[in-house]
C-alpha positions, 0 to 999 in steps of 0.5 A: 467514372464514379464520383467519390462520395464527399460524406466517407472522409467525414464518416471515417473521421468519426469512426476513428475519433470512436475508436479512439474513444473506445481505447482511451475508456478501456485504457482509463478503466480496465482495472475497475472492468477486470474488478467488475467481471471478479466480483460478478464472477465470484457472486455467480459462483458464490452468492455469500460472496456479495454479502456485507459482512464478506465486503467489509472482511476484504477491506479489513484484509487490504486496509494495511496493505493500502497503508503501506501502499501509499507510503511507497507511493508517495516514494515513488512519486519523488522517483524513490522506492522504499524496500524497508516497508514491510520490515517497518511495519513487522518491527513496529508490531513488534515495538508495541508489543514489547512496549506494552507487554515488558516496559508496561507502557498503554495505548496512549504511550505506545502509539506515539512511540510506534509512529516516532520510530517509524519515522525515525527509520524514514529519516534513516533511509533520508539520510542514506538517500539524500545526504550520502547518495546511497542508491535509493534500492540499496539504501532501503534495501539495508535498512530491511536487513537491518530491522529484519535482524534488530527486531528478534534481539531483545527477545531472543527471536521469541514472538511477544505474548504475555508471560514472555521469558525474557533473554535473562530469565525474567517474566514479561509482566504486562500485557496489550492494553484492551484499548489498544486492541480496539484499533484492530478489532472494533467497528464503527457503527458495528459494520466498517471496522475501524482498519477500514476507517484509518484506511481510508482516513490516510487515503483522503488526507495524501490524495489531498496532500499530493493531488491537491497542493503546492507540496504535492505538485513538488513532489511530483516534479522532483520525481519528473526532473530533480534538477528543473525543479531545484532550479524552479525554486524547490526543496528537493532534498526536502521533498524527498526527506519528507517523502520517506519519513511519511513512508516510514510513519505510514508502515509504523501505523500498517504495524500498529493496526497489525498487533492491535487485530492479532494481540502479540508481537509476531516474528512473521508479521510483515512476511508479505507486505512488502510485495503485496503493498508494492503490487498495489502502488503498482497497479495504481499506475495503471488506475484511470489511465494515469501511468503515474503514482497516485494514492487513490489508484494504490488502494484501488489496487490494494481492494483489486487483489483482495477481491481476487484473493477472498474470492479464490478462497471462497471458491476453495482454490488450491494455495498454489495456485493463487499466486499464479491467478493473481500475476495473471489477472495483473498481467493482463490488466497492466497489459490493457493500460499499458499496449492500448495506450502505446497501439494508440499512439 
């Protein structure tokens, strides 16, 4: 008979605490792998791929993405969803155009105003959700279809330019101001251009803000439990108020940052900022492994699909073809956080 060797039960123990190990470090970090492997991936295939100036392009790319991605963020932290973001950002560029080009108003006029209307529209869709109890998806779901539709009517359907026929017959008299045009276009220190910086700065100020703070951590409980956090003491309603406006104000200022790069009020502006702003709010739960909204993991995601995108296009890939690309690499990286979590459990 052989004895049972005393060391196998210690031995086995260790292996598993590494394997899991191994699984919690690829679950907590398999969108920055899959990030890692497009950027040595493109680098290979492309070496300009690399270079500063193609960097800074992407972020520049992604920054109102990321933008608008931490206003549904926040939403979906108070377990809300915006729907109305993309249509709130085209119709404040829109808004500054038409401020600028027929009222004649400048940069110092038209900012503030841009903004104040975009937290109108998110106190709208607070007052839907949250004093009506319209469904959240429906309420904002509305409120796209209603700018849709309200941002065409004061010119007809026209995208706004300088010399604009208006519906009466007149001619737009003004034009965007140069200083308005440098939120789009300049450069600090002539390398990061000034979108990443706004980016960042509203990337440093929520992550603070809901990770950080007593409002945060409401937040988060009342998207966890609404009633437990009423009856803790809570402004719910509140909560969610402010969650929305802040959506709000964050798209008007994805759209502010959008007619300041292009210089005129396009009709299409915001065809593909709603869907792009809600697949990096929705990586970001994949981000660390937190499986929860958090404003750090949505602009990861954000710089996550606009590496994939850039380097698509550099590497000449068919237009068709990059959707595809793109669902697949985001399938496979929300598989990695999500089956290696639940086969370790």
């Amino acid at each position: 008979m052989t004895t049972a060797d005393p060391g196998l039960p210690e031995a086995f123990a260790a292996a598993t605490r590494r394997g899991a190990t191994a699984r919690e470090v690829l679950r907590a970090g398999a969108v920055f792998i899959l990030l890692a492997a497009m950027l040595v991936g493109f680098t290979v295939a492309q070496p300009a791929f690399i270079g500063i100036n193609n960097l800074m392009s992407i972020l520049q790319a992604v920054s109102v993405v990321a933008i608008l991605g931490t206003g549904v963020t926040v939403t979906l932290a108070v377990g809300g969803f915006d729907l109305s973001i993309g249509a709130v950002a085209a119709s404040s560029v829109m808004a500054a155009s038409y401020f600028m080009v027929v009222w004649g108003l400048d940069a110092y006029a038209t900012v503030p105003l841009v903004l104040l209307f975009g937290a109108a529209i998110g106190a709208l869709n607070a007052l839907l959700i949250v004093r009506l109890k319209v469904p959240d998806l429906l309420a904002t779901l509305s409120v796209m279809f209603l700018l849709t539709g309200l941002q065409l009517i004061p010119t007809a359907g026209r995208s706004i330019s300088r010399g604009l026929i208006l519906p009466d017959g007149s001619t737009a008299s003004g034009q965007y101001d140069p200083l308005f045009l440098l939120i789009g276009r300049s450069s600090l220190f002539g390398i990061v251009p000034l979108p990443v910086v706004v980016m960042a700065t509203v990337a440093i100020v929520l992550f603070v803000l809901t990770e950080r703070t007593r409002i945060g951590r409401l937040l988060y409980a009342t998207g966890g439990n609404e009633l437990a956090t009423r009856l803790a003491g809570g402004a719910t309603q509140r909560l969610k108020t402010l969650a929305y406006v802040l959506s709000g104000t964050l798209a008007s200022l994805g759209g502010i940052v959008v007619a300041a790069r292009v210089g005129r009020g396009d009709v299409s502006s915001g065809a593909s900022l709603l869907m792009d702003s809600v697949a990096a709010a929705l990586i970001g739960f994949a981000v660390f492994g937190l499986r929860r909204p958090n404003v750090l993991g949505t602009v990861v995601g954000a710089v996550f699909v606009g590496v994939l995108l850039n380097g698509l296009t550099m590497l000449n890939a068919p237009y068709y073809t990059q959707d595809f690309v793109k669902g697949a690499v985001l399938v496979g990286a929300l598989a990695l956080t999500y089956g290696i979590g639940r086969s370790r459990s």
